[in-house]
Backbone as JSON Lines, residues from 0, in Angstrom:
{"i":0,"aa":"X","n":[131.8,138.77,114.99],"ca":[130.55,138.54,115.69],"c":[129.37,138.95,114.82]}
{"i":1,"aa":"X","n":[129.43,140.27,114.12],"ca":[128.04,140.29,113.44],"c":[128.36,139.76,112.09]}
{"i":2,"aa":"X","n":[129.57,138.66,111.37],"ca":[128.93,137.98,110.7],"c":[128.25,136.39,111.31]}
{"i":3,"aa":"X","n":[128.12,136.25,112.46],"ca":[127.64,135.12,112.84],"c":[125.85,135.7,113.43]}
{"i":4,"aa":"X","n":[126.02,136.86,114.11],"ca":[124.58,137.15,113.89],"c":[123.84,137.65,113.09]}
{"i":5,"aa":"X","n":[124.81,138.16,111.59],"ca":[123.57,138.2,110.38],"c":[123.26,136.98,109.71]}
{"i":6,"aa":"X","n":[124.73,135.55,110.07],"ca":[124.32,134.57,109.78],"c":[122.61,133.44,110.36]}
{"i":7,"aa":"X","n":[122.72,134.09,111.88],"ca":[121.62,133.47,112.15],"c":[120.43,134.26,112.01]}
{"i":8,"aa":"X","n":[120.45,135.2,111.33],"ca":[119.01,135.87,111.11],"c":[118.52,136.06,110.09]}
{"i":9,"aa":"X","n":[119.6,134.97,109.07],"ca":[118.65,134.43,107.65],"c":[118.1,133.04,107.69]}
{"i":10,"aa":"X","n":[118.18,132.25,108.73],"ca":[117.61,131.37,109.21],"c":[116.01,131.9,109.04]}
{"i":11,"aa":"X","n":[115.41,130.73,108.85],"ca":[113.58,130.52,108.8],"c":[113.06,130.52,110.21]}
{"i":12,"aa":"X","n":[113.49,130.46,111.01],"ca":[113.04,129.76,112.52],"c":[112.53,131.39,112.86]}
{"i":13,"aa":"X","n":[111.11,131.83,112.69],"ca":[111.52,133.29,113.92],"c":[111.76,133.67,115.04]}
{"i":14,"aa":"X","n":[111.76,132.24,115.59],"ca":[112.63,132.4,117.27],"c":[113.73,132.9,117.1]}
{"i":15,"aa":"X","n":[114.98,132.42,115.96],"ca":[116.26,132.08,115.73],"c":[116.55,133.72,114.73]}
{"i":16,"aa":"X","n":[115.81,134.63,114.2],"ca":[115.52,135.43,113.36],"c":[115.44,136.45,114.82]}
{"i":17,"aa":"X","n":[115.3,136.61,116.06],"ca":[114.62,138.04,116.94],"c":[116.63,137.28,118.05]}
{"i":18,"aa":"X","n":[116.78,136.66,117.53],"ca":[118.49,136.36,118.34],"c":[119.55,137.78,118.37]}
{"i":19,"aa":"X","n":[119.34,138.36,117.64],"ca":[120.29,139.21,117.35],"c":[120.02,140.4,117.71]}
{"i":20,"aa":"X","n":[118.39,140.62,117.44],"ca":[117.6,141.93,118.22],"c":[117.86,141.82,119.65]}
{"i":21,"aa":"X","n":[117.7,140.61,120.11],"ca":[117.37,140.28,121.43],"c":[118.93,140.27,122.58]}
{"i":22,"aa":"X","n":[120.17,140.11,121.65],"ca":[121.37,140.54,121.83],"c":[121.77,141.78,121.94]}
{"i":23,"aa":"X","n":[121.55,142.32,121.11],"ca":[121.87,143.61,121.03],"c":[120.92,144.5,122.3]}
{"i":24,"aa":"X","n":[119.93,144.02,122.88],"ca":[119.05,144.78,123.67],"c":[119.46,144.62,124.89]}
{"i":25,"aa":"X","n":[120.3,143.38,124.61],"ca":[120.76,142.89,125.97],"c":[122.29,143.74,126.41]}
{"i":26,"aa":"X","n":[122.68,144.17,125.55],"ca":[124.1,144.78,125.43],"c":[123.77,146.18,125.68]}
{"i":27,"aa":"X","n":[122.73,146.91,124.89],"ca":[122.47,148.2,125.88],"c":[122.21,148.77,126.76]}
{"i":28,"aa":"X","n":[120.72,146.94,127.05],"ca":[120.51,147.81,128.45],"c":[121.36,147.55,129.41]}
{"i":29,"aa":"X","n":[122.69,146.47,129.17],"ca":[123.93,146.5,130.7],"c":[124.6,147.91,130.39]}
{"i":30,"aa":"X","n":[124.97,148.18,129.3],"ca":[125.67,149.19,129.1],"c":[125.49,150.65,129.87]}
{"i":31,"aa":"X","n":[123.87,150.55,129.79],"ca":[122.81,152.01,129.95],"c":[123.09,151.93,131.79]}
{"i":32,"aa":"X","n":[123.43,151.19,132.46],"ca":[123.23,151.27,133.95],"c":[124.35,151.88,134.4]}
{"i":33,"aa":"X","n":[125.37,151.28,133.86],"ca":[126.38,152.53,133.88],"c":[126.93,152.17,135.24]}
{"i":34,"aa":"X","n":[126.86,151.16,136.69],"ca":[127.6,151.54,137.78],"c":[127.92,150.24,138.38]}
{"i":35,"aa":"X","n":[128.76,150.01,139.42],"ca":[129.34,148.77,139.29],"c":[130.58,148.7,140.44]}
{"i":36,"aa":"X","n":[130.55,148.09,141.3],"ca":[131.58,148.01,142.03],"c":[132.71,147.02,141.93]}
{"i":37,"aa":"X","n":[133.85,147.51,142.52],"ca":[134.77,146.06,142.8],"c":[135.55,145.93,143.59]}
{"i":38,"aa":"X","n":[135.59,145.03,144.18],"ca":[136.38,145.06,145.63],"c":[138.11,144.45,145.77]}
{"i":39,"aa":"X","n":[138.27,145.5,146.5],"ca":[139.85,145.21,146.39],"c":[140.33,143.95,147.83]}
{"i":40,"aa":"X","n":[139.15,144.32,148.77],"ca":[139.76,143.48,149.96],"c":[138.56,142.88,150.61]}
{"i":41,"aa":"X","n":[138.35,142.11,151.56],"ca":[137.3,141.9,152.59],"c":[137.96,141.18,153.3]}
{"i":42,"aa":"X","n":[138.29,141.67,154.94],"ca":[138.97,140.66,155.92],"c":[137.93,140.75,156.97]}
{"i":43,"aa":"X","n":[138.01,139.66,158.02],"ca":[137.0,139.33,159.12],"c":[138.58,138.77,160.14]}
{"i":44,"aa":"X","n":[138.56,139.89,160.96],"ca":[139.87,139.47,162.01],"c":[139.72,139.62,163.32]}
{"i":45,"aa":"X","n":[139.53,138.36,163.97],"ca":[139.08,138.34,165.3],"c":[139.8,139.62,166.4]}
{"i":46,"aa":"X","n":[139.79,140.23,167.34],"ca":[140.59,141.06,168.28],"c":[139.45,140.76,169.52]}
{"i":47,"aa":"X","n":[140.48,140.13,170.4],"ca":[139.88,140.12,171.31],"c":[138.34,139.14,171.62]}
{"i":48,"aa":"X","n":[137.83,139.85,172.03],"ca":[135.87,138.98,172.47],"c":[135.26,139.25,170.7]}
{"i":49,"aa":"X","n":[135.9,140.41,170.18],"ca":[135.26,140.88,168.99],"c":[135.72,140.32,167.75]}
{"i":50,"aa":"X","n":[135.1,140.62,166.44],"ca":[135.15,140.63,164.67],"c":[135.58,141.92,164.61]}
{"i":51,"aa":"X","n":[136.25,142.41,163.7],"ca":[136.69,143.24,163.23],"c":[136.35,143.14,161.35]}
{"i":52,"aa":"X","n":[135.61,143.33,161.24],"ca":[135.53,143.07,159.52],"c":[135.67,144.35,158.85]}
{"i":53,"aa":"X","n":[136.76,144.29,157.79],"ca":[137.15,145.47,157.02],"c":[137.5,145.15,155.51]}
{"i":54,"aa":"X","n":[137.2,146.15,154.68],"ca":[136.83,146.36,153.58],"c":[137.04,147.42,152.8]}
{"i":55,"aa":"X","n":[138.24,147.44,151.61],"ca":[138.05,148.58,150.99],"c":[137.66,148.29,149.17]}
{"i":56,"aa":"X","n":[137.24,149.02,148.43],"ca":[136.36,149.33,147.27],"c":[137.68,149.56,146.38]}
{"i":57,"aa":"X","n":[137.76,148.96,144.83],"ca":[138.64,149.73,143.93],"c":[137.77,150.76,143.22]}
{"i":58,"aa":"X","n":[136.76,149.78,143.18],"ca":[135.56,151.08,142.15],"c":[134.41,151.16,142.93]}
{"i":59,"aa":"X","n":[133.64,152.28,143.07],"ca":[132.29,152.74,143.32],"c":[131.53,153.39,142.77]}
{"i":60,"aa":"X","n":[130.88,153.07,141.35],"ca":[130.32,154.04,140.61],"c":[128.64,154.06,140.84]}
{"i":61,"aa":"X","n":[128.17,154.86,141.42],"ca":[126.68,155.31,141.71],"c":[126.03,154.37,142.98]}
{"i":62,"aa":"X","n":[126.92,154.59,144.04],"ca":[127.0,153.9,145.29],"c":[126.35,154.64,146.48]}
{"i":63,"aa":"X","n":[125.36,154.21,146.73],"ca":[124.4,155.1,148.16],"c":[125.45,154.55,149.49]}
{"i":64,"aa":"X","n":[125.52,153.3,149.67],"ca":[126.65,153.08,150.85],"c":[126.45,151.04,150.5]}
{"i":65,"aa":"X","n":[126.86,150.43,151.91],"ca":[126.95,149.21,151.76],"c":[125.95,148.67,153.18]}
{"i":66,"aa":"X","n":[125.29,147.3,153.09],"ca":[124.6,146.91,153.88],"c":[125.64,145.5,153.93]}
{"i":67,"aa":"X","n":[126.21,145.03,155.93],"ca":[126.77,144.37,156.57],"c":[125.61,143.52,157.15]}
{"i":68,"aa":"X","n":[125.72,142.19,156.64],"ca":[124.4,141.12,157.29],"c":[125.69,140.29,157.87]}
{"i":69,"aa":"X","n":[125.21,139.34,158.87],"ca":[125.29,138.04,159.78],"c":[125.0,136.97,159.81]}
{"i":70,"aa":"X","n":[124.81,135.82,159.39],"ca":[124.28,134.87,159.82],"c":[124.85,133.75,160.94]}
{"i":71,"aa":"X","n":[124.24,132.89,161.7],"ca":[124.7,132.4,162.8],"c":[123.82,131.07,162.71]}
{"i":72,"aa":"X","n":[124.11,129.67,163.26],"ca":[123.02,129.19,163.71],"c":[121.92,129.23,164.17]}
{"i":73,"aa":"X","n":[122.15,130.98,165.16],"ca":[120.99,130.26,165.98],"c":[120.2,131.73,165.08]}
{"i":74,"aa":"X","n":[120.11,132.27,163.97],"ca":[119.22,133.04,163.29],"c":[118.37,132.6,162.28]}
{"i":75,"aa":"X","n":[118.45,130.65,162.53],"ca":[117.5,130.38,162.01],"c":[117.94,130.52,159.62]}
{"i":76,"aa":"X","n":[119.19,130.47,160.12],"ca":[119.82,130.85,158.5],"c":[119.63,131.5,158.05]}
{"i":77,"aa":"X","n":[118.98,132.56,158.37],"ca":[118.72,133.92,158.22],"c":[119.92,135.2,158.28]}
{"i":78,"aa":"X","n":[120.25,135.92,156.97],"ca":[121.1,136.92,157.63],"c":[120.04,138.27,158.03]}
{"i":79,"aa":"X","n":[120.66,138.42,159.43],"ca":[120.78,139.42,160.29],"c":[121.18,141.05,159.86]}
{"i":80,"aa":"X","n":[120.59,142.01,159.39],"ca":[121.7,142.85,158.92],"c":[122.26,143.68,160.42]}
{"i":81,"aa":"X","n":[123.37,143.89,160.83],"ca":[124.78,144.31,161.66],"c":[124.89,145.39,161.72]}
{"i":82,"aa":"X","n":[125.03,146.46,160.11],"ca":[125.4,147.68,159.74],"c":[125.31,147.96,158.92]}
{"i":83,"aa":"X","n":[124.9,149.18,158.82],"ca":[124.78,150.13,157.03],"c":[125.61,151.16,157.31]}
{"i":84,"aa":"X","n":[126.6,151.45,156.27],"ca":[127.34,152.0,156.13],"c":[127.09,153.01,154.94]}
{"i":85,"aa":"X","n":[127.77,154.28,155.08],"ca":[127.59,155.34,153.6],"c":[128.41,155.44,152.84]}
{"i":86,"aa":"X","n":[128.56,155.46,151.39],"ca":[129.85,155.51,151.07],"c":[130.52,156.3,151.36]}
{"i":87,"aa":"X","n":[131.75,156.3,150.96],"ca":[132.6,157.56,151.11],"c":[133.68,157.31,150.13]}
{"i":88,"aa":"X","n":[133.59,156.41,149.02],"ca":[134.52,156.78,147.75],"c":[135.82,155.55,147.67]}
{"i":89,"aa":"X","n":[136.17,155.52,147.17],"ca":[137.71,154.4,146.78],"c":[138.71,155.16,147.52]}
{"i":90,"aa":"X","n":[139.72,154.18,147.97],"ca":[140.72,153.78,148.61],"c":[141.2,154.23,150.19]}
{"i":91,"aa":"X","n":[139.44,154.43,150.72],"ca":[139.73,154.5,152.1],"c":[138.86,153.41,152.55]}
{"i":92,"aa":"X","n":[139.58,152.72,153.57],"ca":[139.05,151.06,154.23],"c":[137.68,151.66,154.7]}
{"i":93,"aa":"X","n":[136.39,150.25,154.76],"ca":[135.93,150.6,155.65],"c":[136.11,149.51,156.81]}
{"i":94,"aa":"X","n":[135.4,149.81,157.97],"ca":[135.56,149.12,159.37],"c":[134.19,148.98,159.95]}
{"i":95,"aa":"X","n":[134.18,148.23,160.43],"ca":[132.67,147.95,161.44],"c":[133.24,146.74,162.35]}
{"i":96,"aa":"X","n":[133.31,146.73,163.82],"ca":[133.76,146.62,164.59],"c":[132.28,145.42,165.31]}
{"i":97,"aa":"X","n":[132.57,143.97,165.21],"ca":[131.31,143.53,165.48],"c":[131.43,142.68,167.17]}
{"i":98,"aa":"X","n":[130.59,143.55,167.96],"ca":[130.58,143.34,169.47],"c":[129.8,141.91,169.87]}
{"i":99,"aa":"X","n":[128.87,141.87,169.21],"ca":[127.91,140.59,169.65],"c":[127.86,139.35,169.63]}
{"i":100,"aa":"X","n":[129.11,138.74,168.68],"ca":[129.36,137.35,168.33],"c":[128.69,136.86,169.44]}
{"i":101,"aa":"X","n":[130.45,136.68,170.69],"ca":[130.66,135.69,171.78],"c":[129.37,135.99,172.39]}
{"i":102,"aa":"X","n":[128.19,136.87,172.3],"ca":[127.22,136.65,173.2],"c":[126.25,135.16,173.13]}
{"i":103,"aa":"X","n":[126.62,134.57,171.9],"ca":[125.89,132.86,171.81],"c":[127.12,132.32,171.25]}
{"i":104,"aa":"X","n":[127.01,130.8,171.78],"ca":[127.97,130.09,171.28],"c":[127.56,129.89,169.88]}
{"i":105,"aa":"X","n":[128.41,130.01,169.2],"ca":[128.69,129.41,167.75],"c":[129.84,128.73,166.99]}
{"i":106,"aa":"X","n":[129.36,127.88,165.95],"ca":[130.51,127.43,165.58],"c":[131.39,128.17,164.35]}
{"i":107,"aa":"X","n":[130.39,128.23,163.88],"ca":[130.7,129.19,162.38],"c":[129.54,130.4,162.07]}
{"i":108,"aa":"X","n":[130.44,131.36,161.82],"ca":[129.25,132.36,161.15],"c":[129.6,132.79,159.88]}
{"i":109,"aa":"X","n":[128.64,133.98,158.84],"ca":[128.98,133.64,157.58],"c":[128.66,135.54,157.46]}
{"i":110,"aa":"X","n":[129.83,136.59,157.26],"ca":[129.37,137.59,156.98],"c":[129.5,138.31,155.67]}
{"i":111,"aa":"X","n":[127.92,138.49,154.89],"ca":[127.74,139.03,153.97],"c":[127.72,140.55,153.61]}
{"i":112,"aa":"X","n":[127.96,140.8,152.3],"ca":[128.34,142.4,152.17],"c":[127.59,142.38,150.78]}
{"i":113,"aa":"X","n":[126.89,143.51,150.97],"ca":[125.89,143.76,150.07],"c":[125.77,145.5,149.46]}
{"i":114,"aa":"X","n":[125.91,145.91,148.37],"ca":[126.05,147.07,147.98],"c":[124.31,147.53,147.85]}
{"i":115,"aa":"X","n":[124.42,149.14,148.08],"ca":[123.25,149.59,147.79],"c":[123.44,150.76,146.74]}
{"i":116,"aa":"X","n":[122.77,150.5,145.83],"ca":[123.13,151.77,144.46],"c":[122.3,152.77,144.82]}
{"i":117,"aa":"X","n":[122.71,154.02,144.02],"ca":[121.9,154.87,144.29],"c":[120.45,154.95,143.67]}
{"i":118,"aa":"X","n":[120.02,154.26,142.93],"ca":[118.83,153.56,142.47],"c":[118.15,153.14,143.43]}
{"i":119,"aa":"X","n":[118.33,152.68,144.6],"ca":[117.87,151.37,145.19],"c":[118.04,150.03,144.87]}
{"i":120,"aa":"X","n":[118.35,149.64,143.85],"ca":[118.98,148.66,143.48],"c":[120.36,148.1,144.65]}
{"i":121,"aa":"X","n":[120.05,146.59,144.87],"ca":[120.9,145.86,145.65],"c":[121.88,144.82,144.8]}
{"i":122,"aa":"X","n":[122.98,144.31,145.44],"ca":[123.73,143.19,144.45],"c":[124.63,142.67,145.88]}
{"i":123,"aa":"X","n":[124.65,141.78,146.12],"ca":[125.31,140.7,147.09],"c":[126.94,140.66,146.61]}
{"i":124,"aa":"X","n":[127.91,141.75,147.12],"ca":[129.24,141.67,146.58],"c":[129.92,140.41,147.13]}
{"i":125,"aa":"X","n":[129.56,139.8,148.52],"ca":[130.52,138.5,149.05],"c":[129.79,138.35,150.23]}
{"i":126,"aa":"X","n":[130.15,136.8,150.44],"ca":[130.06,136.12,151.38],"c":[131.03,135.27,151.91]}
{"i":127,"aa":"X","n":[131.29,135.61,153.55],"ca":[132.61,135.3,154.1],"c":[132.13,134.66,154.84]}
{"i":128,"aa":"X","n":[132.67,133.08,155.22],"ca":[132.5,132.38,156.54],"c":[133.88,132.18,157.35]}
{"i":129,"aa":"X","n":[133.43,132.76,158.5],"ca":[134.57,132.9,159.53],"c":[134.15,131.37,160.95]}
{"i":130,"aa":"X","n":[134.83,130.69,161.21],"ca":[134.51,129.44,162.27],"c":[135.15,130.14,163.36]}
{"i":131,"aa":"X","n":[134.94,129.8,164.79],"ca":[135.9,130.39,166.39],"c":[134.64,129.11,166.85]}
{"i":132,"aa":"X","n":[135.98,129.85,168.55],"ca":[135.45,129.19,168.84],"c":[135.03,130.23,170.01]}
{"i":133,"aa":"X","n":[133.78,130.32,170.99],"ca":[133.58,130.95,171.92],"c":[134.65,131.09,173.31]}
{"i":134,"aa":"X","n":[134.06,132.41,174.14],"ca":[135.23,132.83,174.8],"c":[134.79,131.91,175.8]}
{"i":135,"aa":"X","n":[133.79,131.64,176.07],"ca":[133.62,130.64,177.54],"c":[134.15,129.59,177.14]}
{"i":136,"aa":"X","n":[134.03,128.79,176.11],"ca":[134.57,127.57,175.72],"c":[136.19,127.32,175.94]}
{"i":137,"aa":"X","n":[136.95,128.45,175.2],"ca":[137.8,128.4,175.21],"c":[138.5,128.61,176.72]}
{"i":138,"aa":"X","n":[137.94,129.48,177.06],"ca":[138.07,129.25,179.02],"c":[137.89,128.17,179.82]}
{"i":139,"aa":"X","n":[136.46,127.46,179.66],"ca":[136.5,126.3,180.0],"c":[137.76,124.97,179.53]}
{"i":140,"aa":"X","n":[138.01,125.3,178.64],"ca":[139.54,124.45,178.12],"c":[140.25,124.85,178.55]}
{"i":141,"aa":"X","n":[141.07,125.8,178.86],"ca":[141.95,126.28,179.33],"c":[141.96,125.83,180.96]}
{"i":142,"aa":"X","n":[140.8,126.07,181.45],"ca":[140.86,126.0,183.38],"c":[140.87,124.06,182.82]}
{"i":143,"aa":"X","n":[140.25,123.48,182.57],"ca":[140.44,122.01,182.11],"c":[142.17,121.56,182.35]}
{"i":144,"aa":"X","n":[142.52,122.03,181.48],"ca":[144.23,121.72,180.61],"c":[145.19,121.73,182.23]}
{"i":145,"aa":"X","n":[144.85,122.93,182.38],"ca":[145.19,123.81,184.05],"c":[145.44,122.68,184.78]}
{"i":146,"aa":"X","n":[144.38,121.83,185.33],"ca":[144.05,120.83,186.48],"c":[144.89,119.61,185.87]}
{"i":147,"aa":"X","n":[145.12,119.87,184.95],"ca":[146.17,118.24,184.84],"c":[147.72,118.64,184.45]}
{"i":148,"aa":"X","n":[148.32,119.79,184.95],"ca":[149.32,120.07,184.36],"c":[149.88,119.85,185.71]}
């Protein structure tokens, strides 16, 4: 590698001449931040009227906790944030238990997970879309099915 970037920095071009400075600056300053997560799991498992979405971390390095958003149709495509959570370190799940779905019908919702560093610094770890179908709906089908059996 640095015979291809001392090759391009005997080039005439001084755009093509600050390539290698401009590499190398780029390599320290990822280096210099130093923290970084990675996720071992993310499930969204219906129980009951409720979401159950759970989540555990392989790495957490300089982690304030995690922010749980929502989005739905009717929020306008907007995520919603659900829950903030604190960390508490690798290889214990977390859980957040989500009550409010079935309160509007929907078809699909989409729940995002978002890390918060201890910086303040944010980074969008995933986005999950989960489809159901509502509990009245599915009731209304059911008493339906009922009357012709």
């Amino acid at each position: 590698m640095y015979a291809a970037l001392s090759f391009l920095s005997h080039l005439s071009n001084p755009v093509v001449r600050r390539i290698p400075v401009l590499l190398a600056a780029l390599v320290l300053t990822a280096a210099s931040f130093g923290y970084g997560v990675k996720l071992e799991y993310f499930q969204v498992v219906p129980e009951g009227r409720d979401f159950v979405v759970k989540w555990q971390m392989e790495t957490e390095d300089e982690v304030r906790g995690y922010e749980l958003t929502r989005r739905t149709p009717y929020s306008n495509q907007q995520f919603v944030k659900v829950q903030e959570l604190a960390s508490h370190g690798v290889g214990i799940p977390y859980q957040f238990r989500d009550d409010q779905v079935y309160k509007s019908a929907s078809d699909q919702l989409d729940y995002r997970l978002e890390v918060i560093y201890e910086n303040g610094l944010r980074e969008v770890v995933l986005t999950e879309s989960v489809n159901y179908t509502s509990t009245a709906i599915r009731r209304t089908w059911g008493s339906i099915k009922a009357m012709f059996q």
